[in-house]
N, C-alpha and C positions, 0 to 999 in steps of 0.2 A: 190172341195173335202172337203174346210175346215168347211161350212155348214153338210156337212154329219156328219164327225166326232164328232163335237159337237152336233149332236143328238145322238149320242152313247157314249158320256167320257164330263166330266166337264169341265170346264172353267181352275179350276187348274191340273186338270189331263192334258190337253194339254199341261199349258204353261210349266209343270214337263218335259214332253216328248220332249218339245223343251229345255230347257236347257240341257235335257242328251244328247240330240245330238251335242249342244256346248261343252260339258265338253268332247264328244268324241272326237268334232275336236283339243281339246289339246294335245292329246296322238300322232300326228302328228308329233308333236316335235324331237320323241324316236330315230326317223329314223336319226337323226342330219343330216339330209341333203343330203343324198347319192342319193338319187332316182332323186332327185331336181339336182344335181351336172348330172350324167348319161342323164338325160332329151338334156342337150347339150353337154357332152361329146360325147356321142353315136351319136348325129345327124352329129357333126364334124367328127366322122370316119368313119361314112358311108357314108359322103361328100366326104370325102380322100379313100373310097373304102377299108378302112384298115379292112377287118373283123376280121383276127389274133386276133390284140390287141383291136375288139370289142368282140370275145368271150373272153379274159382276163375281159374285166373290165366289163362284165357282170356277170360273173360268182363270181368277187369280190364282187359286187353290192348287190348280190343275198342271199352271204349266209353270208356275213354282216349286212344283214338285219333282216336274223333268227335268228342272234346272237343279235341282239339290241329287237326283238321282246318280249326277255324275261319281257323286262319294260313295255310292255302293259298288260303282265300277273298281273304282281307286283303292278302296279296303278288301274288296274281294281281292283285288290282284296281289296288295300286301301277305292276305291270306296262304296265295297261293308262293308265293315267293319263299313264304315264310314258316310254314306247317311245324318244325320241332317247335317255335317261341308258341304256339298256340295248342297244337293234341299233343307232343312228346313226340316219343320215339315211332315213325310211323313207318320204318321201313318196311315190317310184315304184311303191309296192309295191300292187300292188293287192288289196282286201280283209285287209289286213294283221291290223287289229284282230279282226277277225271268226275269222282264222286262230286267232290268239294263245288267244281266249277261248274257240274247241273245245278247243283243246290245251290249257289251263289245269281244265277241265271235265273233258276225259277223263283228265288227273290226278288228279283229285279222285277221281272213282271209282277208281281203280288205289290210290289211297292208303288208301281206308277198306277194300276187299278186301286189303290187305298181311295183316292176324293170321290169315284165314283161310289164305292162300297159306302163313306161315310155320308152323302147322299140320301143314299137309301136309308140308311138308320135315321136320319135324320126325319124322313118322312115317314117315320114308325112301321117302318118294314122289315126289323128285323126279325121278328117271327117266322118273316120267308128265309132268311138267310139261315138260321136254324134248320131246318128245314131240308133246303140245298146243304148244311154242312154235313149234314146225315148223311142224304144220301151218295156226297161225294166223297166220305169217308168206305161207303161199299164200294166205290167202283173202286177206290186207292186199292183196298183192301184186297182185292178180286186183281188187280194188275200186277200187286205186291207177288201173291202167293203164285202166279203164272211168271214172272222174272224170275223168282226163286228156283219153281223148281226147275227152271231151262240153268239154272247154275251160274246166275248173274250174281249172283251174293249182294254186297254192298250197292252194288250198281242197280240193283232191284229195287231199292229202296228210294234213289234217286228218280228212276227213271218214270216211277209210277207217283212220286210227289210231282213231277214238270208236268206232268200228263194230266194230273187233278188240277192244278193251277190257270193250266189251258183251258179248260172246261169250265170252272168257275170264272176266271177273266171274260172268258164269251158270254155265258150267261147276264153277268151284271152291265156289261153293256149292254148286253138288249134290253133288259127291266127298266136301263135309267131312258134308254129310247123310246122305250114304252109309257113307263110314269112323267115323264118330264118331256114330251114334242116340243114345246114353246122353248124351251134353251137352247142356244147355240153354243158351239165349242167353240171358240178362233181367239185368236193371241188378240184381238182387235180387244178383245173385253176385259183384258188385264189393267191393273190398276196399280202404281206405287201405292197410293196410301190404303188400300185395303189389307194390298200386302205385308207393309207398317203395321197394322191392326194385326191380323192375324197372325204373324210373328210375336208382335209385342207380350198376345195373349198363348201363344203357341211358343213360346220360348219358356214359359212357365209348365208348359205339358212335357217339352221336353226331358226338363229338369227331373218331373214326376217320373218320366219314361227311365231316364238311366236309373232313378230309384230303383224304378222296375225291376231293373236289371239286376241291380245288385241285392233285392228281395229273392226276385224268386230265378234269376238265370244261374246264379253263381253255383247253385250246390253241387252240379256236377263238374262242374269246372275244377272245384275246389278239391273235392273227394278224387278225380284223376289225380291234381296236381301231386294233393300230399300223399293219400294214399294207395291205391293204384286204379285200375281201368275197371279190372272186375268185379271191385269192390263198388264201382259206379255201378253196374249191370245190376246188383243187389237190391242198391238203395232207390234206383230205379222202380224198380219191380213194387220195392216196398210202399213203396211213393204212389204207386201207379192209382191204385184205387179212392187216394184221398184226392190225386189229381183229376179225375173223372169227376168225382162229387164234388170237384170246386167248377170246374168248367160247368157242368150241368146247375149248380147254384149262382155261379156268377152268370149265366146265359138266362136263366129265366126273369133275375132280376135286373139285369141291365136292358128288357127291355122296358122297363117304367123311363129310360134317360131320355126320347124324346118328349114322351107326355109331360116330365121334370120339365123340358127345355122352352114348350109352345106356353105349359101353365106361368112361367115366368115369364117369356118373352108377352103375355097378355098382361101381366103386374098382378095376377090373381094371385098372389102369396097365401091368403086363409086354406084354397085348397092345394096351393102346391106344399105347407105345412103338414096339413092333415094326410095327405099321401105319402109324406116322409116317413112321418110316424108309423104309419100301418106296412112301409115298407122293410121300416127299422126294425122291429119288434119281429115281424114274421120272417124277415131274414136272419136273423139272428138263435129263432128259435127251430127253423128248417135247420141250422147247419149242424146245432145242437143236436138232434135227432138222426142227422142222418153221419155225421162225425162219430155218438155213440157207437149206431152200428155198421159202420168201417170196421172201427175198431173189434168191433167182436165177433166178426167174420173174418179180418185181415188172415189169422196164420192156420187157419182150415183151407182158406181160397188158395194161398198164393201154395198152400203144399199140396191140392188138389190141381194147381193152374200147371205151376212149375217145379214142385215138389219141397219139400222143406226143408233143404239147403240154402236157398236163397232167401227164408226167413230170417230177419237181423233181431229178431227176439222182441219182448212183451213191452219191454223201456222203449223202444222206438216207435214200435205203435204208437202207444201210449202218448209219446210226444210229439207225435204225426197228428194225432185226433186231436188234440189241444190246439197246437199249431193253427190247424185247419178250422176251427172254432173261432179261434182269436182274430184270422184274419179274416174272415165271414164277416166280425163285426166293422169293421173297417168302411168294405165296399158300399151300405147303404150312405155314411159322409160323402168315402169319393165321388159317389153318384149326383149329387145336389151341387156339389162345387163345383164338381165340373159342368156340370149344363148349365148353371147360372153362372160360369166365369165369376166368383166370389173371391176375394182374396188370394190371387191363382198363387202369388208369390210365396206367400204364407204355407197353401196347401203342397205347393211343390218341397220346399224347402224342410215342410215337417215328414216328406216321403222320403228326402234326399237322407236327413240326419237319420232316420230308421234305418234305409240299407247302409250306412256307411259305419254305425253301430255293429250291426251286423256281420255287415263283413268283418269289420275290426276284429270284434271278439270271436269269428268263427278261426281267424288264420292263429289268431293267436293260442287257440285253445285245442283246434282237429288235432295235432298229433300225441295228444296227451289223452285226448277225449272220443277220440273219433268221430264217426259218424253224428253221437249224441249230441257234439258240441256247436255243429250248424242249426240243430232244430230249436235249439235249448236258446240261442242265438239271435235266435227269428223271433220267440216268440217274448225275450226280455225288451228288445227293441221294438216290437209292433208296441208296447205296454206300456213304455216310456212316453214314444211318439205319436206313432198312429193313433191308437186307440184314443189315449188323453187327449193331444192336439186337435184330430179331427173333427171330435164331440164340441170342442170347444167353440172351433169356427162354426160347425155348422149349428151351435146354439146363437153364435152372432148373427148368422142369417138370416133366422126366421125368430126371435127378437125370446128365444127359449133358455130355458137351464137346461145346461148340460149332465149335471151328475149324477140323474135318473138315468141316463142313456149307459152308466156306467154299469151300472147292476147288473144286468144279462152276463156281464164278466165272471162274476161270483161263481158259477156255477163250474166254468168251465177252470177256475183259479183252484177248485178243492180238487178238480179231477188230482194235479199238477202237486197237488198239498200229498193229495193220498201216494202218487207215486215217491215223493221225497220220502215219506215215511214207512214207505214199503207196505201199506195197509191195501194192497190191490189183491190180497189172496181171494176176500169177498168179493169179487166185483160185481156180483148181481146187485146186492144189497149196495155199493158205495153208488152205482149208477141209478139205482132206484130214486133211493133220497135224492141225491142230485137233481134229478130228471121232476121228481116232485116239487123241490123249491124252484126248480127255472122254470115249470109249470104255472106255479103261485105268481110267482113276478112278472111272468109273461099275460095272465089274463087279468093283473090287475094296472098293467100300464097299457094295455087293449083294450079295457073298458070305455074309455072315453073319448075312443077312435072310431070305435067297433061300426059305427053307423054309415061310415064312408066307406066300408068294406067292399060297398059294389059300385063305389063311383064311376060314372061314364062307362061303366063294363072292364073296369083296372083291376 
């Protein structure tokens, strides 16, 4: 698609339209956490069969959220007030604001349908929502290239995101009026002190959430700031394929978070260990394989996709598939903490200290380093914090050592050793071996899981 695009909108015109959609995912924040809390709250009472006090803290969820939604209004309109302190110079840009204020709009709706959607997941449906994301990614896709070529440019891009938003909002209200008859909606059903609860534990999500932000929102933000728009378009592109493999990696495995959330909310800890385990290991070892070959297709694809000008060279790959490795190991912790609310404080605050590392050393270092010195950035701070820290708590949860959980790191540490040393001429042979010792280590921390492998059909 991103070939197309760029025969109809500029180089800066895209990399504008990818930072507005980072600047959108900040507005995420507003929610402080409520829908993130509910995500396993809701899965725990529908484990314990409590529907009562799941239409209570639905219903608080719900219109706690339209009450906090008023901040999406209020920062959009900062937004709009305010466009050089946030993209630069946008006088070129034509229909800029108009762009801005659908895509601000069709957040707002995606924002107040969040309690519904987390709902669903709750009640282990996201498999459906996969599913629907497919196929409303075609219809975007099919609206996109019909605005385009009528010579909507920018405005294409907008008008066919509100239009997919529309259609998925409708749908997941019917699902939840289908799966859930017995809930009622009405402000009768709100509750201070639930709302207390899931603030208390959703203020810690929040925390997580601006981590978020400043993990993975910032790099084009940054790459405009210091160094220019089109240089965003590049790293974009570059990016694009490990982005794919993380969304399709994070999506298969986050749906184990409700069967995480009901196995705990029943106190069955033996199996919700044993599925950590088998979740750990095989996530770790899918990112591994499929991060390899990113990487050894990246600058065939992207000069066959968009031609190899827009390639940033073999050092960025290279610490693109690391990068994406490293943070793979991450997600099967987040996953446990967050369904069992475990030390939310703790895991928030070890995400927080990651991105603000991060960002630290990426501003400090981009205009000496460029591009390399965000990636190079990401992945000293997931190493410090995430990785160490989140091994740690979630070896406190289920009563484990953590420093076995650390090894799967090794493999993807000599990729990082070989580029320091410039030893990447071979890389048949440095991936081989590689791929052989995370093989050894991976089916000898497997063996003792291996049995659970087809638990309850997981």
């Amino acid at each position: 698609m991103v070939p197309f695009l760029l025969t109809y909108l500029s180089k800066p015109e895209y990399g504008l339209f990818a930072i507005a959609g980072d600047l959108l995912g900040w507005l995420s924040i507003s929610s402080l956490g409520i829908t993130s809390a509910l995500n396993s709250k809701g899965a725990q009472l529908l484990g314990n069969e409590n529907r009562k006090e799941l239409n209570v803290v639905i219903n608080t969820t719900l219109f706690t959220q339209l009450a906090t939604s008023i901040l999406i209004i209020l920062v959009g309109g900062l937004i709009l007030l305010n466009p050089r302190e946030f993209f630069g110079n946008v006088t070129d840009i034509e229909n800029f604001e108009i762009v801005v204020a659908i895509l601000i709009t069709s957040y707002y709706l995606q924002y107040i349908n969040q309690p519904f959607s987390s709902l669903l997941v709750a009640d282990k449906q996201i498999h459906i929502d996969n599913y629907l994301k497919l196929g409303l990614l075609l219809i975007q896709t099919a609206l996109t290239v019909i605005f385009l070529t009528q010579g909507y440019k920018l405005l294409a891009l907008a008008y066919s995101n509100f239009i997919a938003n529309l259609i998925i909002i409708s749908i997941t209200w019917y699902r939840v009026k289908r799966s859930f008859p017995d809930l009622t909606f009405s402000i009768e059903f709100w509750r201070k002190d639930r709302m207390i609860y899931l603030l208390k534990n959703g203020l810690w999500f929040t925390v997580g959430g601006v981590a978020g932000i400043l993990i993975y929102r910032m790099d084009a933000f940054l790459i405009g700031k210091y160094l220019s728009l089109t240089l965003v378009t590049a790293f974009i592109i570059n990016s694009k394929m490990y982005q794919i493999a993380e969304k399709i990696h994070s999506q298969f495995f986050n749906t184990s978070r409700p069967y995480f959330a009901q196995m705990y909310g029943k106190g069955d800890i033996d199996k919700f260990s044993k599925l950590y385990n088998i979740v750990y290991y095989t996530s770790f070892y899918a990112a591994f394989i499929i991060g390899l070959s990113v990487y050894l297709i990246s600058e065939w694809f992207i000069g066959l996709w968009v031609g190899n000008e827009y390639y940033l060279g073999r050092e960025i790959n290279l610490l693109l598939c690391v990068n994406f490795i490293i943070q793979a190991g991450v997600l099967p912790n987040r996953i446990i903490l967050a369904t069992s609310l475990f030390k939310n404080r703790e895991h928030a605050l070890t995400r927080i200290f990651d991105g603000i590392l991060k960002l630290s050393l990426s501003v400090v270092f981009i205009k000496e380093f460029g591009v390399s010195s965000i990636i190079i950035a990401a992945i000293i701070s997931s190493l410090i914090f995430s990785n160490l820290s989140l091994n740690y708590l979630s070896g406190k949860l289920l009563g484990e050592g953590y420093f076995q959980k650390l090894l799967p790191i090794i493999p993807a540490l000599l990729i990082l050793i070989a580029l320091l040393f410039q030893k990447i001429n071979e890389q048949f042979i440095v991936f081989s071996l590689i791929a052989i010792c995370f093989t050894l280590i991976y089916i000898n921390l497997m063996r003792k899981h291996s049995s659970y492998l087809k638990y309850n059909g997981v």
